[in-house]
N, CA, C and O atoms as CSV, one atom per row, in Angstrom:
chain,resi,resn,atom,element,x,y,z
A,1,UNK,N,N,132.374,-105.536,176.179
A,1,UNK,CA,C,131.146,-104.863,176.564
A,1,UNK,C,C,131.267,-104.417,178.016
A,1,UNK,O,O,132.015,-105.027,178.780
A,2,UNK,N,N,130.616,-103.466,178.378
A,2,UNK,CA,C,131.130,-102.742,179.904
A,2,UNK,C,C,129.567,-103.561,180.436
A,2,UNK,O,O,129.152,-102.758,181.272
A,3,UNK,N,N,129.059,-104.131,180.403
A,3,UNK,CA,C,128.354,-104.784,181.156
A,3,UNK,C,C,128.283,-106.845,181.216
A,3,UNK,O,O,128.290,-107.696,180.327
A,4,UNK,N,N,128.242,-106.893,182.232
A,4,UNK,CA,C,128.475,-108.615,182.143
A,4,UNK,C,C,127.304,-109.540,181.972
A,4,UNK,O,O,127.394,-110.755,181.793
A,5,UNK,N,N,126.275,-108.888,182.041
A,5,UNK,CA,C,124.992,-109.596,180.956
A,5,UNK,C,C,124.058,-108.259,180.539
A,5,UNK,O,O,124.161,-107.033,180.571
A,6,UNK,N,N,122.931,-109.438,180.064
A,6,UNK,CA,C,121.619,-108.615,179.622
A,6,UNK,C,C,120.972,-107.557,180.562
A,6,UNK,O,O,120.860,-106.359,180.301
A,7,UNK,N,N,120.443,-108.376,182.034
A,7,UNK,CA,C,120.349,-108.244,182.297
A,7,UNK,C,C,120.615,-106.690,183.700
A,7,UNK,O,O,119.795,-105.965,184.264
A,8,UNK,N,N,122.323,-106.783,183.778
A,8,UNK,CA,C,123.042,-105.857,184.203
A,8,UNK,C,C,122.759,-104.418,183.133
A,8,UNK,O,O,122.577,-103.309,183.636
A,9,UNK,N,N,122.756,-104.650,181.530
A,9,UNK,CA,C,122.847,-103.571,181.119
A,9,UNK,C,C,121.794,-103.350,181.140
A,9,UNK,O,O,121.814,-102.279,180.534
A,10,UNK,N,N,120.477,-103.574,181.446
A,10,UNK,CA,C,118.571,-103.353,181.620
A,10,UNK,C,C,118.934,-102.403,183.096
A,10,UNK,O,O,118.400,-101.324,183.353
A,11,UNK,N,N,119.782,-102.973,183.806
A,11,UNK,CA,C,119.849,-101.954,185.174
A,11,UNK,C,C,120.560,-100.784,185.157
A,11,UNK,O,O,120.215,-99.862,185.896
A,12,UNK,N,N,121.495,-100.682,184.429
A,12,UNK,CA,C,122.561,-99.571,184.064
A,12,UNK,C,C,123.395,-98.828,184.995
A,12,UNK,O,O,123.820,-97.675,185.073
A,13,UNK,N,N,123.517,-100.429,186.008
A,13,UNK,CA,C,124.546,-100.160,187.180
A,13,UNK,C,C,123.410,-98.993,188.129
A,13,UNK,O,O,123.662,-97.841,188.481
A,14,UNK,N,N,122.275,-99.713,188.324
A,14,UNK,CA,C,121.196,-98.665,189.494
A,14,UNK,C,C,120.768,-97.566,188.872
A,14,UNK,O,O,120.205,-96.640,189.457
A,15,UNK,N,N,121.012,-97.602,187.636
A,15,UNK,CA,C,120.528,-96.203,187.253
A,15,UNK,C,C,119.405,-95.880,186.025
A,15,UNK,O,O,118.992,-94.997,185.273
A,16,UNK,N,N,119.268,-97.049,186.350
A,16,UNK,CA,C,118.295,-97.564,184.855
A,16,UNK,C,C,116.369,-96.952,184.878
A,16,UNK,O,O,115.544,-96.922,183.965
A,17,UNK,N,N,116.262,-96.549,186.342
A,17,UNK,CA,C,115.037,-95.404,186.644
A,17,UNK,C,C,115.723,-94.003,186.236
A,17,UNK,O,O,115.193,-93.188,186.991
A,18,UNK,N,N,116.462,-93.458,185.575
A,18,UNK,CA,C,116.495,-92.136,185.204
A,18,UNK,C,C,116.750,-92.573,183.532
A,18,UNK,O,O,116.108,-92.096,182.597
A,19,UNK,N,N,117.846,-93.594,183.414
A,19,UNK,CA,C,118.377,-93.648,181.923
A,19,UNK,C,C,117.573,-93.890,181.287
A,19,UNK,O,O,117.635,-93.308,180.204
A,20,UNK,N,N,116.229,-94.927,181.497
A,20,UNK,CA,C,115.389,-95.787,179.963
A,20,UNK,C,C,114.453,-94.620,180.134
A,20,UNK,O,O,114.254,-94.086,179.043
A,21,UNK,N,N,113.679,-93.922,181.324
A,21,UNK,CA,C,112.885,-92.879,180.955
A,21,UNK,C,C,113.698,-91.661,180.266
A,21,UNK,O,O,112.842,-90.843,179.930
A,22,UNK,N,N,114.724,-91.285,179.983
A,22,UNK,CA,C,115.045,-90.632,179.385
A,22,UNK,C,C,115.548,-90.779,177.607
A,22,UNK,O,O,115.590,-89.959,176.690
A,23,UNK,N,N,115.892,-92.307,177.712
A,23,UNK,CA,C,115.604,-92.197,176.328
A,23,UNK,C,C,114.404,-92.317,175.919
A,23,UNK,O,O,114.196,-91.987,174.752
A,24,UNK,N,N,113.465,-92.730,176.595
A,24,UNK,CA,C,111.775,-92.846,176.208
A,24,UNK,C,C,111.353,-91.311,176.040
A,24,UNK,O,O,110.394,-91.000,175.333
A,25,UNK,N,N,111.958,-90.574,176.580
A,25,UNK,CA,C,111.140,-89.278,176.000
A,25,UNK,C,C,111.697,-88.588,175.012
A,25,UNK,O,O,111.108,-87.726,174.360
A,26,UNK,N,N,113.213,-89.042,174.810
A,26,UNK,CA,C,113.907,-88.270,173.590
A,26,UNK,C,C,113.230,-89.032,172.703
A,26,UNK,O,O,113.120,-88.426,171.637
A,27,UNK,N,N,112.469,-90.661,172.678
A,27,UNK,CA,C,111.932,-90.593,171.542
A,27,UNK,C,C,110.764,-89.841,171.194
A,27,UNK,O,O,110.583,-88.996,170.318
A,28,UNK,N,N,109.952,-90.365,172.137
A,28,UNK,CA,C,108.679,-89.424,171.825
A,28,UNK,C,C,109.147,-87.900,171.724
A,28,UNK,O,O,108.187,-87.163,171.949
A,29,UNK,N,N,109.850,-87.481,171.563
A,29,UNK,CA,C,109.878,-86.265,171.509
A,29,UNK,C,C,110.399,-86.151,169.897
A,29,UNK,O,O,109.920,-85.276,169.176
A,30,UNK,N,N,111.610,-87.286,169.291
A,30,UNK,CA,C,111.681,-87.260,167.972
A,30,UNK,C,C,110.311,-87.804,166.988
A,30,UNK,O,O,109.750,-87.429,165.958
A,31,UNK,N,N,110.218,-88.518,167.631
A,31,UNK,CA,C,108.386,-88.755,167.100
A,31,UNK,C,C,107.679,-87.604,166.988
A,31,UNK,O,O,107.411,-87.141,165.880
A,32,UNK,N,N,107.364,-87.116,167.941
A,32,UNK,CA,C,106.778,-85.820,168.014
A,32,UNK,C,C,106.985,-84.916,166.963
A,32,UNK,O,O,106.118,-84.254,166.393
A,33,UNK,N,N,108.363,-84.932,166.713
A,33,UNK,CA,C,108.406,-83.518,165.811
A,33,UNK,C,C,108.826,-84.472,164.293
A,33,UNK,O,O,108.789,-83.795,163.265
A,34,UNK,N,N,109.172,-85.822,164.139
A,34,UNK,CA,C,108.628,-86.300,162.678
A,34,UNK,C,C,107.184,-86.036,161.991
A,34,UNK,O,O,106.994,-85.479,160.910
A,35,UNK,N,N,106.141,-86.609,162.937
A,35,UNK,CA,C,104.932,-86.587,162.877
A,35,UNK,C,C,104.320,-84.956,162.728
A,35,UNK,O,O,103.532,-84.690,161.820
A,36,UNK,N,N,104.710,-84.053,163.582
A,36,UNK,CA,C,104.334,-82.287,162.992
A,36,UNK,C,C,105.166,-81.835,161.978
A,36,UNK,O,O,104.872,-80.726,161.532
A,37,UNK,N,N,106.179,-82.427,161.468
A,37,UNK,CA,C,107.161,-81.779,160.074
A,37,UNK,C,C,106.093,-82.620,159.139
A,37,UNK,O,O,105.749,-82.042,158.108
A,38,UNK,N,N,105.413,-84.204,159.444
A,38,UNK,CA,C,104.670,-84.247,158.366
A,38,UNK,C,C,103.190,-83.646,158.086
A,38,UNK,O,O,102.704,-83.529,156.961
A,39,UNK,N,N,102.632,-83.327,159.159
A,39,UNK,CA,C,101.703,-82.813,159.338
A,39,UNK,C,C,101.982,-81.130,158.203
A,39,UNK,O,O,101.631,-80.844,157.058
A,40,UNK,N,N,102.742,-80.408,159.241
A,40,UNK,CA,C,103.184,-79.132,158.547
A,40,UNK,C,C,103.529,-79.603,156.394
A,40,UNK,O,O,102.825,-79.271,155.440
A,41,UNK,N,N,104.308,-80.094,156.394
A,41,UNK,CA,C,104.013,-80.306,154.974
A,41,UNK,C,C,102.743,-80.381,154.007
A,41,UNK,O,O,102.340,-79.720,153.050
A,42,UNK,N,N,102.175,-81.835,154.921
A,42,UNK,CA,C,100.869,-81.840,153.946
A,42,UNK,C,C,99.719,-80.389,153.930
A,42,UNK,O,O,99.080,-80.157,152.903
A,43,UNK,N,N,99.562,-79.447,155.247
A,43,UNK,CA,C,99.576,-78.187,155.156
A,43,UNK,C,C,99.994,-77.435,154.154
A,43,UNK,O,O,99.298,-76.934,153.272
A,44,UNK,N,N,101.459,-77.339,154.338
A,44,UNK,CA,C,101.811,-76.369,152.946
A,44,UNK,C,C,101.660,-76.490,151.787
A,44,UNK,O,O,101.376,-75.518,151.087
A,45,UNK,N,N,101.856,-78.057,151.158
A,45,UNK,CA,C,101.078,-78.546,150.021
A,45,UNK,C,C,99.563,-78.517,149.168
A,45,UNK,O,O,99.164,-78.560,148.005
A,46,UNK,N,N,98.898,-78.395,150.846
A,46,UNK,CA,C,97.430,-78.348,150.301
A,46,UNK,C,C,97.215,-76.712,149.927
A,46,UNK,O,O,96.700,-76.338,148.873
A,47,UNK,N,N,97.664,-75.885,150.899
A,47,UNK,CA,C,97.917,-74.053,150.660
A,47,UNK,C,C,98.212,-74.157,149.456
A,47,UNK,O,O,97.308,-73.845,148.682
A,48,UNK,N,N,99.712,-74.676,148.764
A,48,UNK,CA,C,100.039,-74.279,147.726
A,48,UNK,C,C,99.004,-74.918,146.431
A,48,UNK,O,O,99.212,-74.467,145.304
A,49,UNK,N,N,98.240,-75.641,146.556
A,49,UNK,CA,C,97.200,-75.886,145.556
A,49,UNK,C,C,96.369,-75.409,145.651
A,49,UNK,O,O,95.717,-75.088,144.658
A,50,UNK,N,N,95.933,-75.093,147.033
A,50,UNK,CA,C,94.464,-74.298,146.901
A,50,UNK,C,C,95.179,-72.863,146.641
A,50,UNK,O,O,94.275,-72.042,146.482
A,51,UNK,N,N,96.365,-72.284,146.543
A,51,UNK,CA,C,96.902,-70.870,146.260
A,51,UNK,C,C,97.061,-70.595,144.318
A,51,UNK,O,O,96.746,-69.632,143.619
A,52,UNK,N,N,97.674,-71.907,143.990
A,52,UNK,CA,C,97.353,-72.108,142.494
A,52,UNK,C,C,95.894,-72.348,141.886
A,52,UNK,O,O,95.575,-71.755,140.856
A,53,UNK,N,N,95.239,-72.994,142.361
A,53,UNK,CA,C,93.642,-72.669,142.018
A,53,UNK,C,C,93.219,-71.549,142.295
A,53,UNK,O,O,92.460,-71.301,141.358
A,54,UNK,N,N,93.210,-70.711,142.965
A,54,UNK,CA,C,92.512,-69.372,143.038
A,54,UNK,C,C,93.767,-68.328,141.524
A,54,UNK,O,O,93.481,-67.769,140.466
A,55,UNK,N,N,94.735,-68.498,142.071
A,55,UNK,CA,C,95.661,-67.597,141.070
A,55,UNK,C,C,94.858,-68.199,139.593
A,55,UNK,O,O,94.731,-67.254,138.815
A,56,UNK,N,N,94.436,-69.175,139.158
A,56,UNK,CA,C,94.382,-69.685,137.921
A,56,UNK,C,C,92.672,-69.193,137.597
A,56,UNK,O,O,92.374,-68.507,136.619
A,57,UNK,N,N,91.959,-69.545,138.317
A,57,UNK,CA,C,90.560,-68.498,138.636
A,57,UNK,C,C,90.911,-67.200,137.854
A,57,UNK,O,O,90.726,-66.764,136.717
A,58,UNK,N,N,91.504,-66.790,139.005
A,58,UNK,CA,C,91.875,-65.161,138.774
A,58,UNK,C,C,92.540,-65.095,137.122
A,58,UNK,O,O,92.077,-64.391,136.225
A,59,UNK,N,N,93.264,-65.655,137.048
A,59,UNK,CA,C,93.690,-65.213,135.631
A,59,UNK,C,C,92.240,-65.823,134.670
A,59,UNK,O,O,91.594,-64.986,134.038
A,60,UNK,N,N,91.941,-66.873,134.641
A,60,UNK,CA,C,90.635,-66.838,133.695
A,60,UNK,C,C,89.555,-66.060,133.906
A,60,UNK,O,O,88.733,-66.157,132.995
A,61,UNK,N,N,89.199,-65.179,134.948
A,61,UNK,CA,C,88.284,-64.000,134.914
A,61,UNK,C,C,88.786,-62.711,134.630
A,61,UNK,O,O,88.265,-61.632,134.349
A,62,UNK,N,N,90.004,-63.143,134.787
A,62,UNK,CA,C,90.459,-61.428,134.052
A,62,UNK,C,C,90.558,-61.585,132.666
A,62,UNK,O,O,90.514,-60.515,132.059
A,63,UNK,N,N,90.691,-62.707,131.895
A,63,UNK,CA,C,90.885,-62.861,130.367
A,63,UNK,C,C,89.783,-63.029,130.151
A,63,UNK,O,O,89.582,-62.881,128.946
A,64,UNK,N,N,88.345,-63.426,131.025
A,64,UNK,CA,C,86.912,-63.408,130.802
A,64,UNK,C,C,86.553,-61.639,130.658
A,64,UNK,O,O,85.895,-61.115,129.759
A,65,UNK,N,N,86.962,-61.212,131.389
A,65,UNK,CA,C,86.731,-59.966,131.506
A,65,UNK,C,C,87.199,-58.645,130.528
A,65,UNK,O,O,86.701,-57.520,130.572
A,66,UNK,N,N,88.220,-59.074,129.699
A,66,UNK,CA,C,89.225,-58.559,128.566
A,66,UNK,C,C,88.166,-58.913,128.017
A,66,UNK,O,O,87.357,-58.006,127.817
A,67,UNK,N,N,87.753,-60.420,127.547
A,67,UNK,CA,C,86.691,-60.653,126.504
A,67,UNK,C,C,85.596,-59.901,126.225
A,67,UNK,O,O,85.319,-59.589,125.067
A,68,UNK,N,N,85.011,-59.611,127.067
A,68,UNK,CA,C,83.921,-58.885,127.497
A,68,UNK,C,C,83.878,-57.204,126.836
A,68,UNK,O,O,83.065,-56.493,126.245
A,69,UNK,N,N,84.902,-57.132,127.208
A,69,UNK,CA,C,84.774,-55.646,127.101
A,69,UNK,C,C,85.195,-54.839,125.784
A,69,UNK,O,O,84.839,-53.724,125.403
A,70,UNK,N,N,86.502,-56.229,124.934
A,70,UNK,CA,C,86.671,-55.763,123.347
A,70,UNK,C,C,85.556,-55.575,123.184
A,70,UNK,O,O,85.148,-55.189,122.089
């Protein structure tokens, strides 16, 4: 191991004020965009049902409307 304790690798040889805030924001930042890819999904999911309910509407008023008019 390139460090000789726990402790030493928590410091990262003095550099441990740039290194842990930087992986702290690459997470939040992969967080970030897990959490809007799920967001964006449940979006497109709900579109695509409320897009199949209207299409299915539409086709039963136009076959209401065929009815109608034989």
């Amino acid at each position: 191991m390139a460090f000789d304790s726990f402790a030493a690798f928590l410091a990262m040889g003095g550099h441990a004020a740039y290194v842990w805030p930087a992986y702290g924001a690459t997470m939040l930042l992969l967080l970030g965009v897990v959490l809007h890819l799920r967001l964006e999904r449940r979006r497109l999911w709900r579109d695509l049902r409320r897009r199949a309910r209207r299409e299915q509407r539409q086709v039963r008023n136009a076959d209401a409307n065929r009815e109608v008019r034989s």
